[in-house]
N, CA, C and O atoms as a printed pandas DataFrame, in Angstrom:
     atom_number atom_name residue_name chain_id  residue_number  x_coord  y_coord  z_coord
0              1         N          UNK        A               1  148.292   96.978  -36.727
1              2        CA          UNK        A               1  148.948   96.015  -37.578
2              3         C          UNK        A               1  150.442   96.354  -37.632
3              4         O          UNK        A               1  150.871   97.498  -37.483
4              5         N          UNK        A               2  151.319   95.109  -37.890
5              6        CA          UNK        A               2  152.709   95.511  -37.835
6              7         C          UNK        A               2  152.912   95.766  -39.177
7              8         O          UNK        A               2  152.105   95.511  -40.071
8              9         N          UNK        A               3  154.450   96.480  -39.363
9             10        CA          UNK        A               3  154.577   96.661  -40.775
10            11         C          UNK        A               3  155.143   95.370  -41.263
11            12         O          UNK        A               3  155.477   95.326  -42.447
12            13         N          UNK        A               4  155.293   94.353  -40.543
13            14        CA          UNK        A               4  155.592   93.297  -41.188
14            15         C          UNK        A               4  153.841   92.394  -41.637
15            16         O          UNK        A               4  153.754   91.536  -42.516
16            17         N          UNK        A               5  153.145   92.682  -41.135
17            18        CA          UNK        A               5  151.568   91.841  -41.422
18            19         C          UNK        A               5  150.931   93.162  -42.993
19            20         O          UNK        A               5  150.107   93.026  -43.898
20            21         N          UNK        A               6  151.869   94.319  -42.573
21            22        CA          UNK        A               6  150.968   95.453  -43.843
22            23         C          UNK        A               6  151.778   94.897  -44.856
23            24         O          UNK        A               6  151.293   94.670  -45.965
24            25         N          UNK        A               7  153.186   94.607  -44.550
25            26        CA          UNK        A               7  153.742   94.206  -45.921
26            27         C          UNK        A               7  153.092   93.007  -46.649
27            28         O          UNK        A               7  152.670   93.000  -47.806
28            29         N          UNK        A               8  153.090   91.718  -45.511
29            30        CA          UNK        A               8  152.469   90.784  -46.137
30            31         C          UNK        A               8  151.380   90.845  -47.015
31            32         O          UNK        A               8  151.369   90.193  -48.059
32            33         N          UNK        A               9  150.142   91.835  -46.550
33            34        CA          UNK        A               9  148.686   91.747  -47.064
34            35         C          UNK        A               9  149.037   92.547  -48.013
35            36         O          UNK        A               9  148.146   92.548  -48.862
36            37         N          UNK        A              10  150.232   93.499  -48.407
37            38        CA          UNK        A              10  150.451   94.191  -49.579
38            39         C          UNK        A              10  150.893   93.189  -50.950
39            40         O          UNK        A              10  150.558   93.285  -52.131
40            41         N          UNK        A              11  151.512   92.504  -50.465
41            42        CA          UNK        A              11  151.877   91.452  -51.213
42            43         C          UNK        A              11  150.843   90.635  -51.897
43            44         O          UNK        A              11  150.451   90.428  -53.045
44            45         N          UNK        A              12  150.534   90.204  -50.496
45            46        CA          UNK        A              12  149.184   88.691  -50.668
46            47         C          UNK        A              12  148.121   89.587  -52.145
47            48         O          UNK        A              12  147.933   89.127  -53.271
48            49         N          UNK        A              13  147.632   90.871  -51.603
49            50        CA          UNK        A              13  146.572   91.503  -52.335
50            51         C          UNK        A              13  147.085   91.573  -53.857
51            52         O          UNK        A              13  146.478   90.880  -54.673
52            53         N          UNK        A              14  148.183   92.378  -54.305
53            54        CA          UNK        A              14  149.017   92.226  -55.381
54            55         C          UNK        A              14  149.301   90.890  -56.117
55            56         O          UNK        A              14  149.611   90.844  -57.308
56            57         N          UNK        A              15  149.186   89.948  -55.418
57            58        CA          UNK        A              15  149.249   88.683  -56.062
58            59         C          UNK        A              15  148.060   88.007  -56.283
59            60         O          UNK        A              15  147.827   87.194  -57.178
60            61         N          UNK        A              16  147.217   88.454  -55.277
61            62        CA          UNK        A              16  146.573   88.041  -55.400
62            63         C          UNK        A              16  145.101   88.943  -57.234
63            64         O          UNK        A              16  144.418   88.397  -58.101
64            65         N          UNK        A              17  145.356   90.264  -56.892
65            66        CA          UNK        A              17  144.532   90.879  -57.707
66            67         C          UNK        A              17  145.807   90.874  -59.262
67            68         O          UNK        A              17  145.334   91.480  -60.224
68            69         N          UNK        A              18  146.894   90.422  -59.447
69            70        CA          UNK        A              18  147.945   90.226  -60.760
70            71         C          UNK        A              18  148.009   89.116  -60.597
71            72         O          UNK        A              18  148.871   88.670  -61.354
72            73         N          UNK        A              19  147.751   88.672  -60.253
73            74        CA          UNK        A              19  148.116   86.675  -60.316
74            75         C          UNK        A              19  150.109   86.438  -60.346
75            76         O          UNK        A              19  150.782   85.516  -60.807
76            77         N          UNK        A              20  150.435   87.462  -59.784
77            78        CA          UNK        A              20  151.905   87.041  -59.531
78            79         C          UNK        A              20  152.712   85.834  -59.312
79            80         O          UNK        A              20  153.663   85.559  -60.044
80            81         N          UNK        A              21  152.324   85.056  -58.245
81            82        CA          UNK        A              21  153.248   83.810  -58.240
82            83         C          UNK        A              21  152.139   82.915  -58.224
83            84         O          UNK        A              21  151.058   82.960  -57.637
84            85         N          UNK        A              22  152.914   81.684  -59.389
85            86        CA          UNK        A              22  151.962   80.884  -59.205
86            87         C          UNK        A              22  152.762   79.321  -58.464
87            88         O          UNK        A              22  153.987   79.232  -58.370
88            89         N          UNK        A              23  151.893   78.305  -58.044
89            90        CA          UNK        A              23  152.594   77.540  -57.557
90            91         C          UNK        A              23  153.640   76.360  -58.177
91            92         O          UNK        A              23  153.171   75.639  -59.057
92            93         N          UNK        A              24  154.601   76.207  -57.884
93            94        CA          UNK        A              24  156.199   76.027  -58.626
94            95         C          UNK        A              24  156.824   77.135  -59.068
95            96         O          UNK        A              24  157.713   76.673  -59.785
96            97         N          UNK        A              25  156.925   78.425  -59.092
97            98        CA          UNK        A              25  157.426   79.471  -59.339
98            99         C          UNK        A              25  158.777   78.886  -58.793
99           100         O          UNK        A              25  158.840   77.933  -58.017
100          101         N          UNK        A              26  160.106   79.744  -59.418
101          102        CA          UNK        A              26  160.955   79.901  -58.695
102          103         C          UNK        A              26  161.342   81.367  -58.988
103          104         O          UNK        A              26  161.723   81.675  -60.118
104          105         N          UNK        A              27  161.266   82.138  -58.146
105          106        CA          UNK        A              27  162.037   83.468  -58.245
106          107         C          UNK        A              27  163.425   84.046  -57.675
107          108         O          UNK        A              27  164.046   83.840  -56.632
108          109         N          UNK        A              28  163.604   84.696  -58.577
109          110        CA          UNK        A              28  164.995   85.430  -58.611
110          111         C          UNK        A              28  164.864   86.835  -57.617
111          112         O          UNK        A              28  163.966   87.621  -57.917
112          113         N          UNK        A              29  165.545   87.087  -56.706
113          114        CA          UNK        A              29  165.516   88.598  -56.014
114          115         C          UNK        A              29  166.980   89.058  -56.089
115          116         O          UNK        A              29  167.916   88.365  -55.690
116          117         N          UNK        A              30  167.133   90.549  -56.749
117          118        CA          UNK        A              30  168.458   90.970  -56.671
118          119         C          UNK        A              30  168.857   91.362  -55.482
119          120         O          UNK        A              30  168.705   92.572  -55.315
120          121         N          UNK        A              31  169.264   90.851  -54.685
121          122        CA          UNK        A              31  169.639   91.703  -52.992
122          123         C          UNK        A              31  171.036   92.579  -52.799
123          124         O          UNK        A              31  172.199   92.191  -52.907
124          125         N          UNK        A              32  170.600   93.684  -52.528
125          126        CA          UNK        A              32  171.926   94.789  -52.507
126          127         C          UNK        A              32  172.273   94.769  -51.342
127          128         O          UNK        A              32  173.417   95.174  -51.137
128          129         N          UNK        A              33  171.553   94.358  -50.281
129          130        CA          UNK        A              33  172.195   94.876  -49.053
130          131         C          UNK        A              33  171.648   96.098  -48.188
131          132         O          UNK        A              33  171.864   96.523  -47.053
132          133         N          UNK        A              34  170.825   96.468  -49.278
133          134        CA          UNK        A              34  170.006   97.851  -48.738
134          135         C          UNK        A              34  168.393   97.511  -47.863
135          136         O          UNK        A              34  167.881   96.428  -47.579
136          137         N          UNK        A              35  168.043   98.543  -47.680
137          138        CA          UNK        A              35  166.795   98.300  -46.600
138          139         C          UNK        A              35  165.683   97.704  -47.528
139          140         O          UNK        A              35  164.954   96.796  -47.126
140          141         N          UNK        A              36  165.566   98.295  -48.904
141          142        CA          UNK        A              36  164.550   98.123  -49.824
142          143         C          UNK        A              36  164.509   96.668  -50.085
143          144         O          UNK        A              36  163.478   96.035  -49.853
144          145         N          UNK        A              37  165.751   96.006  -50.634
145          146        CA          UNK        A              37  166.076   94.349  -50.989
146          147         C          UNK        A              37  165.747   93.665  -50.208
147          148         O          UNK        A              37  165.098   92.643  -50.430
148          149         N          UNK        A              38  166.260   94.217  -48.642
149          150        CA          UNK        A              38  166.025   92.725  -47.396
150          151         C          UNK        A              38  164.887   93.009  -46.876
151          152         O          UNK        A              38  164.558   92.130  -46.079
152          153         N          UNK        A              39  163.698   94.323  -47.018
153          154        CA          UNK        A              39  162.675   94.143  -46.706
154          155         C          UNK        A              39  162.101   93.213  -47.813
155          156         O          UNK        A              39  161.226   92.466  -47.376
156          157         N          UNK        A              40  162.355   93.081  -49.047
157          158        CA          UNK        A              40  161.342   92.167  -50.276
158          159         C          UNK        A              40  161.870   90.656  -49.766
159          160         O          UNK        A              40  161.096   89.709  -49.628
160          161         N          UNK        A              41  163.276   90.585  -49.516
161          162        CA          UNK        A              41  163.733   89.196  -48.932
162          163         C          UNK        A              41  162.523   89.121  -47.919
163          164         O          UNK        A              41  161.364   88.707  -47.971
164          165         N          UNK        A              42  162.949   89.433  -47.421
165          166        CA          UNK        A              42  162.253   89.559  -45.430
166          167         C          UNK        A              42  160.712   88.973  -45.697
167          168         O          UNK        A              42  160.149   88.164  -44.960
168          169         N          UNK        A              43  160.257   89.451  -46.690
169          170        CA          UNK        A              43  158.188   89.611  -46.618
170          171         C          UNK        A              43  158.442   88.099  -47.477
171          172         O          UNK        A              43  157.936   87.083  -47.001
172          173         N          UNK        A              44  159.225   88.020  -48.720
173          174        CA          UNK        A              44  158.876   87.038  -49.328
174          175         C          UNK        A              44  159.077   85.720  -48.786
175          176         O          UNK        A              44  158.451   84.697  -49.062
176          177         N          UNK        A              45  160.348   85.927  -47.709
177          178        CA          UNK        A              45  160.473   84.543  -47.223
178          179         C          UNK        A              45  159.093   84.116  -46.280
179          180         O          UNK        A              45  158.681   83.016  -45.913
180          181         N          UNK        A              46  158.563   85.550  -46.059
181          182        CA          UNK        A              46  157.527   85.047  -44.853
182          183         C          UNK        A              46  156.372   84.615  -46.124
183          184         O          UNK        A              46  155.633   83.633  -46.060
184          185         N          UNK        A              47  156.403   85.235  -46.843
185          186        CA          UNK        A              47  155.145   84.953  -47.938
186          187         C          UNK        A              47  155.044   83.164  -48.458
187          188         O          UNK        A              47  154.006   82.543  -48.690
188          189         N          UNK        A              48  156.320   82.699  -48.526
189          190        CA          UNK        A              48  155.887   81.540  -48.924
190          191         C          UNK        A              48  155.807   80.399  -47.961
191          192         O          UNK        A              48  155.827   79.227  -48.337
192          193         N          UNK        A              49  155.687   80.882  -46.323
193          194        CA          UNK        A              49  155.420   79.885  -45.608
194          195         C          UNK        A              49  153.713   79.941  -45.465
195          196         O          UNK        A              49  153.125   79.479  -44.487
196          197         N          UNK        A              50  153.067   80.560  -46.565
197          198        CA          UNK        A              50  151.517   80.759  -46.306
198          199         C          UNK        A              50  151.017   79.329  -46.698
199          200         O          UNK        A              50  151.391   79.042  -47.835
200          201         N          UNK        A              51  150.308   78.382  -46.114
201          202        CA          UNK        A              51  149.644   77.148  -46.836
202          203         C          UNK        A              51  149.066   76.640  -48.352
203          204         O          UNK        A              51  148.785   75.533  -48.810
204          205         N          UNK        A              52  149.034   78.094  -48.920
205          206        CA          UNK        A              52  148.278   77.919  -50.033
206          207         C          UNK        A              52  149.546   78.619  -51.183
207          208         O          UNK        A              52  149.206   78.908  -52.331
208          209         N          UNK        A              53  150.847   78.811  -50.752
209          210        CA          UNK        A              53  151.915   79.391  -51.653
210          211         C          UNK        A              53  153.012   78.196  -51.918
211          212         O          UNK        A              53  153.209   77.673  -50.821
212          213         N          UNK        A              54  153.605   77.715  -52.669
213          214        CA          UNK        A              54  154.246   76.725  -52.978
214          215         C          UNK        A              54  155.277   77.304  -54.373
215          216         O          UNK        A              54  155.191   77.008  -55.565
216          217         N          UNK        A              55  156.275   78.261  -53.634
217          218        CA          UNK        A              55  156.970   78.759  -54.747
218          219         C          UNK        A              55  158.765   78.489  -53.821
219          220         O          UNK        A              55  158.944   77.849  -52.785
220          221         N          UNK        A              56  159.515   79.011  -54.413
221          222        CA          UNK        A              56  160.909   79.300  -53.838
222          223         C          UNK        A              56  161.830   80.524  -54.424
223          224         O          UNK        A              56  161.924   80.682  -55.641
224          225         N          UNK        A              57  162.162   80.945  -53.967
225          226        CA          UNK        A              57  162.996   81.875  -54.517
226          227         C          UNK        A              57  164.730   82.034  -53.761
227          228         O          UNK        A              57  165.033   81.695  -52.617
228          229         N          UNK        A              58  165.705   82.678  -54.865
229          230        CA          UNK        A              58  167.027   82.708  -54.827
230          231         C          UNK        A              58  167.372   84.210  -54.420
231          232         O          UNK        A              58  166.909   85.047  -55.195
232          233         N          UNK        A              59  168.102   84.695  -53.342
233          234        CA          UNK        A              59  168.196   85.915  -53.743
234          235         C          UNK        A              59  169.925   85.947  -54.182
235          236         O          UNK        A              59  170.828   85.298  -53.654
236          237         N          UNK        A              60  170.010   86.848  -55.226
237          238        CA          UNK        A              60  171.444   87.104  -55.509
238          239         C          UNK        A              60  171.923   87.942  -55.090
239          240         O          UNK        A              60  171.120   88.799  -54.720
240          241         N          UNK        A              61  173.009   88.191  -54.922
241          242        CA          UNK        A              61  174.067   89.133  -55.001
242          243         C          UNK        A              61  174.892   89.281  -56.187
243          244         O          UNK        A              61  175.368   88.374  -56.870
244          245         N          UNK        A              62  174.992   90.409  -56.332
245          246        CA          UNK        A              62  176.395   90.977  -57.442
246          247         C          UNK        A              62  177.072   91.529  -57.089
247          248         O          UNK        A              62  176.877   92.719  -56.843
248          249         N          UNK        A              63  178.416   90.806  -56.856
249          250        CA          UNK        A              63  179.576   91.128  -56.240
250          251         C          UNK        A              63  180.439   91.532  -57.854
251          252         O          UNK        A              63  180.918   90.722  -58.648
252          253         N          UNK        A              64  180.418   92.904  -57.948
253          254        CA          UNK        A              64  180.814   93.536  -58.777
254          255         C          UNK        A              64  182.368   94.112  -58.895
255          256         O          UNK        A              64  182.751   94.975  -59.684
256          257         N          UNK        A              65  183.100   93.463  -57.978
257          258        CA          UNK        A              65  184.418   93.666  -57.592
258          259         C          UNK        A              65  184.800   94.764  -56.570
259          260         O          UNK        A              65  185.890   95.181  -56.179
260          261         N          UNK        A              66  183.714   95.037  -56.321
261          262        CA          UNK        A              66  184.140   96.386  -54.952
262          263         C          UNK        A              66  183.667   95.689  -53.415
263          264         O          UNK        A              66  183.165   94.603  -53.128
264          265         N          UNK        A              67  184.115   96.943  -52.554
265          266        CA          UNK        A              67  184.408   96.073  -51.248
266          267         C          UNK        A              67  182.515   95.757  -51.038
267          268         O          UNK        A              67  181.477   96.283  -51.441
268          269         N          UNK        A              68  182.995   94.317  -49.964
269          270        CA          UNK        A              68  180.981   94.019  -49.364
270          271         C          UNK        A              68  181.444   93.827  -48.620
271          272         O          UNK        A              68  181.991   92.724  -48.600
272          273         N          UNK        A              69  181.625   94.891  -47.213
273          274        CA          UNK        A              69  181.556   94.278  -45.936
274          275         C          UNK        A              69  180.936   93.916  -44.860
275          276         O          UNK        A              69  181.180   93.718  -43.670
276          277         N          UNK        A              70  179.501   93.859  -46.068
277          278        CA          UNK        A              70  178.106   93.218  -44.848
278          279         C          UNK        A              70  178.146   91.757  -45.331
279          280         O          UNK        A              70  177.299   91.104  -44.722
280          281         N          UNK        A              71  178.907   90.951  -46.304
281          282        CA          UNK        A              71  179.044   89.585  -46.776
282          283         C          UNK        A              71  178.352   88.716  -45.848
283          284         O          UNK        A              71  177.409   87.943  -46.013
284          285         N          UNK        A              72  179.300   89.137  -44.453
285          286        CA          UNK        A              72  178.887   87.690  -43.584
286          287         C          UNK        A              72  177.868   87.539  -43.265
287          288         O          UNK        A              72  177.255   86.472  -43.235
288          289         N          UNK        A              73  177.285   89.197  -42.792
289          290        CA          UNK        A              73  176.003   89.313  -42.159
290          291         C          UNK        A              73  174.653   88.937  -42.845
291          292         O          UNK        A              73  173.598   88.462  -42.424
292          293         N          UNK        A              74  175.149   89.379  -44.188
293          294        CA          UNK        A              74  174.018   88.612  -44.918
294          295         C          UNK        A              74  174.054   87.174  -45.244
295          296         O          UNK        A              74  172.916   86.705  -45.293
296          297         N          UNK        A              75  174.895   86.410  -45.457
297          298        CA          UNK        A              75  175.178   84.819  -45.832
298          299         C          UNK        A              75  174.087   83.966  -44.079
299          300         O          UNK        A              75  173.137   83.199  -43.923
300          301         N          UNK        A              76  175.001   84.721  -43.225
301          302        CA          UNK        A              76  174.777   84.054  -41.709
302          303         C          UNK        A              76  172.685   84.546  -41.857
303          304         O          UNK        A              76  171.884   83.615  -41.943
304          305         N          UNK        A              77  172.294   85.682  -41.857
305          306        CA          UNK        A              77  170.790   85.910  -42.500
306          307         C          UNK        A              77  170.001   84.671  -43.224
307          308         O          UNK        A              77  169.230   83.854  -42.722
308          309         N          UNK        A              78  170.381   84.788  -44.353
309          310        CA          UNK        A              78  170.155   83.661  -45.416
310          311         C          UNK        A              78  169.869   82.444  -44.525
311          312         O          UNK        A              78  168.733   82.027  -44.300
312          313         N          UNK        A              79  171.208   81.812  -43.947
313          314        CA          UNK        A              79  171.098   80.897  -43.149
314          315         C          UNK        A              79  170.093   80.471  -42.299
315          316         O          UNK        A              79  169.318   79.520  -42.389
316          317         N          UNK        A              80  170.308   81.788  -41.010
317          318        CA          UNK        A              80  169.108   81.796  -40.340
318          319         C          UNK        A              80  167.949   81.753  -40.559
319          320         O          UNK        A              80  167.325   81.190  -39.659
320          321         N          UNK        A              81  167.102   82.261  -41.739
321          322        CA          UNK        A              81  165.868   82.418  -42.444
322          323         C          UNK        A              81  165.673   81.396  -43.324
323          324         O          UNK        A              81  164.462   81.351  -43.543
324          325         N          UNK        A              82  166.161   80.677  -43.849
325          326        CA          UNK        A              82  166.191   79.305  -44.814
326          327         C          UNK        A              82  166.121   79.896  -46.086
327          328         O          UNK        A              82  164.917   79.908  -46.344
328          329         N          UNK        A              83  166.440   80.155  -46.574
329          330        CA          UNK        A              83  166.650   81.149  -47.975
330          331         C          UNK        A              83  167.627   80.525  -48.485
331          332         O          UNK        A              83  168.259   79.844  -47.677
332          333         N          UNK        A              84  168.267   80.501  -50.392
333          334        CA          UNK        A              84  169.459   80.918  -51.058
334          335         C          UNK        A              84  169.267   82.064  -51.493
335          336         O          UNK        A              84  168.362   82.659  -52.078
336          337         N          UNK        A              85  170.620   82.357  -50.981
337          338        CA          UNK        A              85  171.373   83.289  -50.906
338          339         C          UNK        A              85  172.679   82.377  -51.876
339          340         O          UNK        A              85  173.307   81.378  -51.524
340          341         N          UNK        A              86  172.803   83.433  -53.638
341          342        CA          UNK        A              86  173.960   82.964  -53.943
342          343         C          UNK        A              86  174.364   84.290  -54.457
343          344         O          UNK        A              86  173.605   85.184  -54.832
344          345         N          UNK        A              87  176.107   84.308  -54.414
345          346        CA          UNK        A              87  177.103   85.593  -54.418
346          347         C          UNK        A              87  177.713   85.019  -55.662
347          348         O          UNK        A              87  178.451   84.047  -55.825
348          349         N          UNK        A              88  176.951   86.310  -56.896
349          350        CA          UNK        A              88  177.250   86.208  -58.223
350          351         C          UNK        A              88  178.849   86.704  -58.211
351          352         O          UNK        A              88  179.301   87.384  -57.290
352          353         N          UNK        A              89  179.530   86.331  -59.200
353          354        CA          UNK        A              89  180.824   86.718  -59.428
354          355         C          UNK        A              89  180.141   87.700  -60.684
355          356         O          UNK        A              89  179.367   87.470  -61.614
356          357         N          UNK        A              90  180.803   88.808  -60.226
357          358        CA          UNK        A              90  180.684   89.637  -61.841
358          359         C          UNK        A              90  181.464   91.028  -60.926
359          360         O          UNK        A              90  181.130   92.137  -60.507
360          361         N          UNK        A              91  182.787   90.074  -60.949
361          362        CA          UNK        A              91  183.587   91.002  -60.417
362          363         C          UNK        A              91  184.507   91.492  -61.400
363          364         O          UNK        A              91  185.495   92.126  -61.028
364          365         N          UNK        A              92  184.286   91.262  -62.656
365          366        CA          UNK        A              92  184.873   91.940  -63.920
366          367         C          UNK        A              92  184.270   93.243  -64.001
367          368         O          UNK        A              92  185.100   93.918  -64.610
368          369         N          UNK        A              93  183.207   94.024  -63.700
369          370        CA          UNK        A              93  182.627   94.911  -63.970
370          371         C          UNK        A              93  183.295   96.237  -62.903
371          372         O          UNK        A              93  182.923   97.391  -63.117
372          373         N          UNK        A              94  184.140   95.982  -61.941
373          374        CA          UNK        A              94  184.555   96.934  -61.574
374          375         C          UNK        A              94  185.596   97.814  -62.325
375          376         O          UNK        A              94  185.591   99.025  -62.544
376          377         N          UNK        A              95  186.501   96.833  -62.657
377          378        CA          UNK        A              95  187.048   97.532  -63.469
378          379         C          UNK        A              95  187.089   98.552  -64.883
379          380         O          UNK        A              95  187.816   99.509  -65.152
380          381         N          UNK        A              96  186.085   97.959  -65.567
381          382        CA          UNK        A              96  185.396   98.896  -66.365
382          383         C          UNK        A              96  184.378  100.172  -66.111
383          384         O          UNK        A              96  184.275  101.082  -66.933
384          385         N          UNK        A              97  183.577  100.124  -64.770
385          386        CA          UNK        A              97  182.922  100.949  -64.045
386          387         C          UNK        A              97  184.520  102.238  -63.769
387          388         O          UNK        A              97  184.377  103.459  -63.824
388          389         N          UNK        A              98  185.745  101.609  -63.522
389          390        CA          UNK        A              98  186.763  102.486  -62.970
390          391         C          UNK        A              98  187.581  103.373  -63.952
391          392         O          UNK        A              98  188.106  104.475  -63.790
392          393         N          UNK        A              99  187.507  102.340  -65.277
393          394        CA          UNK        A              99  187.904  103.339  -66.329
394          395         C          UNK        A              99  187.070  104.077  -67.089
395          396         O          UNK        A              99  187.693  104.974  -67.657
396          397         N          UNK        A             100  185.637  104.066  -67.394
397          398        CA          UNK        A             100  185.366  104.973  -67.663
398          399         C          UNK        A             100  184.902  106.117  -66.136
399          400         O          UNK        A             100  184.402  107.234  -66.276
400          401         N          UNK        A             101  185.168  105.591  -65.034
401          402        CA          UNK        A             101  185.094  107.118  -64.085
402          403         C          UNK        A             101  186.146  108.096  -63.873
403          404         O          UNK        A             101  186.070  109.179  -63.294
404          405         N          UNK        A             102  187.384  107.408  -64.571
405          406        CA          UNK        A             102  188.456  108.090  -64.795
406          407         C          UNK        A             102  188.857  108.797  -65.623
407          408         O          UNK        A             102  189.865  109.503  -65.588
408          409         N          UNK        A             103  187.576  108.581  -67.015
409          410        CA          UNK        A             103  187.465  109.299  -68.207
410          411         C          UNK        A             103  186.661  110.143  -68.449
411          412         O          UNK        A             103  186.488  110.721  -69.522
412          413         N          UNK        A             104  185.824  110.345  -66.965
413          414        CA          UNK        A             104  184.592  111.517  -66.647
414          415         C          UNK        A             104  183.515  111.004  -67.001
415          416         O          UNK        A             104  182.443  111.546  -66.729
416          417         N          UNK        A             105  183.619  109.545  -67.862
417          418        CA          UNK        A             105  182.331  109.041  -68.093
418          419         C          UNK        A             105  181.583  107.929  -67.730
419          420         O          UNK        A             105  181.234  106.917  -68.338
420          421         N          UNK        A             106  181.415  108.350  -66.590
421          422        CA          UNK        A             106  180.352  107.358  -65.625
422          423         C          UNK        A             106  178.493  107.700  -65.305
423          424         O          UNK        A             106  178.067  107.800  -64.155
424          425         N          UNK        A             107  177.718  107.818  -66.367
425          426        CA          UNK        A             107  176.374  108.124  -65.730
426          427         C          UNK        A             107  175.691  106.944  -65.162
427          428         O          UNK        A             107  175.729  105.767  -65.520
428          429         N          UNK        A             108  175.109  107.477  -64.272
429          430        CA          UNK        A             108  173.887  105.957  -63.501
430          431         C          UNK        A             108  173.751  104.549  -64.689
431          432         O          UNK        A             108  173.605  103.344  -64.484
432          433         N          UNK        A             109  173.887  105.425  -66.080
433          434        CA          UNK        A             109  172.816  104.674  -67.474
434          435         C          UNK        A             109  173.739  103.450  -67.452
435          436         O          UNK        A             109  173.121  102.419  -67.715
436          437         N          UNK        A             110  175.118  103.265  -67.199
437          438        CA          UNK        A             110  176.297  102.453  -67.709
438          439         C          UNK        A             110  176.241  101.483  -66.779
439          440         O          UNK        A             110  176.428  100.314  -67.116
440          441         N          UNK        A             111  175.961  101.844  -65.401
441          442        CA          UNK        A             111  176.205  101.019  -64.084
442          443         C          UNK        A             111  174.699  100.238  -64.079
443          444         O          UNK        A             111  174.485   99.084  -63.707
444          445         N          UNK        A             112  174.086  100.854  -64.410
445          446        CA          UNK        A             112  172.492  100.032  -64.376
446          447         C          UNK        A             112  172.301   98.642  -65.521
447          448         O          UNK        A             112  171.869   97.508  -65.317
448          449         N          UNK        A             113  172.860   99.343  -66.858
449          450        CA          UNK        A             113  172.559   98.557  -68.145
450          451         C          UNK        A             113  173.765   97.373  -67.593
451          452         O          UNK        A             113  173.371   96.207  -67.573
452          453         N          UNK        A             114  175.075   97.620  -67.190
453          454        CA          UNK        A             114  176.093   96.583  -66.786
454          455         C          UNK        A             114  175.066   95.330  -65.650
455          456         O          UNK        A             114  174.972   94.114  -65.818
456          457         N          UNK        A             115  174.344   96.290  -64.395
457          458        CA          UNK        A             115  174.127   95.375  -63.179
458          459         C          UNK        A             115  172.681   94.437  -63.691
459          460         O          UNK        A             115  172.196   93.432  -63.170
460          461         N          UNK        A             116  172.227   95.239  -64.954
461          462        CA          UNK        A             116  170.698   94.541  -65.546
462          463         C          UNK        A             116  171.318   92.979  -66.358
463          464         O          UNK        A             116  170.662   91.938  -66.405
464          465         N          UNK        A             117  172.770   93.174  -66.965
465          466        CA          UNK        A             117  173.149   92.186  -67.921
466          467         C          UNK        A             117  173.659   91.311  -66.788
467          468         O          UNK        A             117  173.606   90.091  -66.942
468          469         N          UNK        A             118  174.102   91.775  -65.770
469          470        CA          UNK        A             118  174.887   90.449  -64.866
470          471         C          UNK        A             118  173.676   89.989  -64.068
471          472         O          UNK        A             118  173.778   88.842  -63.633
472          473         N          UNK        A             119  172.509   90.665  -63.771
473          474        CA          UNK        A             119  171.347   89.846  -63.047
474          475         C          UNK        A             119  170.444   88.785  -64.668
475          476         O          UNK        A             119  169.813   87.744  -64.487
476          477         N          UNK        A             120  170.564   89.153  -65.450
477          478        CA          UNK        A             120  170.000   88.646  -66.689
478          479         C          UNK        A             120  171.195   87.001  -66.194
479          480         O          UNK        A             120  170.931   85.896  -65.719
480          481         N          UNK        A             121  172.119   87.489  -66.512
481          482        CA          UNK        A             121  172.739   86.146  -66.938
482          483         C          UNK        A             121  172.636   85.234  -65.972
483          484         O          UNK        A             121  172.558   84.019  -66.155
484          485         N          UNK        A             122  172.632   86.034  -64.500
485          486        CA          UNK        A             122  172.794   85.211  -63.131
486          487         C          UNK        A             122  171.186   84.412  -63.470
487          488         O          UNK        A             122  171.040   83.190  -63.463
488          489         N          UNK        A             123  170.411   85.114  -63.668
489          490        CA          UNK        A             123  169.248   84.559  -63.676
490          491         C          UNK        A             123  168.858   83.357  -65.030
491          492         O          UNK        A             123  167.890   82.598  -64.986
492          493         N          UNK        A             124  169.693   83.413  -65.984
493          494        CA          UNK        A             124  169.393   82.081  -67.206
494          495         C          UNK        A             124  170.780   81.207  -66.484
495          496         O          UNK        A             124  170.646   79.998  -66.672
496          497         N          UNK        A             125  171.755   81.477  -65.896
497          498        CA          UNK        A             125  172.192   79.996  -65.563
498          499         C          UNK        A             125  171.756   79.498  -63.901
499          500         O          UNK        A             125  172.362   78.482  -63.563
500          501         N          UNK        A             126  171.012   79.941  -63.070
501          502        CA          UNK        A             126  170.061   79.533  -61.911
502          503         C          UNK        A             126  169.065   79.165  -62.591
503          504         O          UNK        A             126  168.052   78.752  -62.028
């Protein structure tokens, strides 16, 4: 089996034994850019071309004011795969991420609770 058919049946089974998506769902995916995000992109886009799945999903980005220089590669992705793909502005948050790292006080806790409130909001106005 490929790891793209193990991912699927990991999925399918999980949804299927939690009742995860139901049909009209629309879901939200935070996409970083990392291997972990575009593999959940990757399976889910394949997940809802199954006959019996009738959902859609958005993946975001949070463009947090620092450099993204995989932008294109992922937009041109999106494209290719039939997906949205939309690039949140919450490019106010760099700057506050910069002054308190300049004040020694930057733990994971600040950058997480900030990227949880800008996927919250991205997600009540989508």
């Amino acid at each position: 089996m490929t790891i793209d058919q193990t991912l699927l049946a990991c999925i399918r089974k999980a949804d299927f034994d939690y009742n995860l998506i139901e049909n009209g769902d629309r879901i939200l995916v935070g996409l970083s850019g990392g291997k972990d995000s575009m593999a959940l992109v990757h399976v889910l886009n394949n997940y809802r071309k199954f006959k019996d799945k009738n959902f859609t999903f958005v993946a975001v980005f949070l463009d947090l004011g620092f450099s993204f220089p995989h932008r294109k590669e992922m937009e041109e992705y999106a494209l290719k795969e039939g997906f949205e793909l939309v690039i949140y502005d919450a490019t106010t948050v760099a700057p506050i991420l910069e002054a308190h790292r300049e004040k020694g006080l930057l733990p994971c806790s600040i950058c997480t609770k900030i990227k949880k409130a800008c996927i919250n909001k991205a997600a009540h106005e989508l």
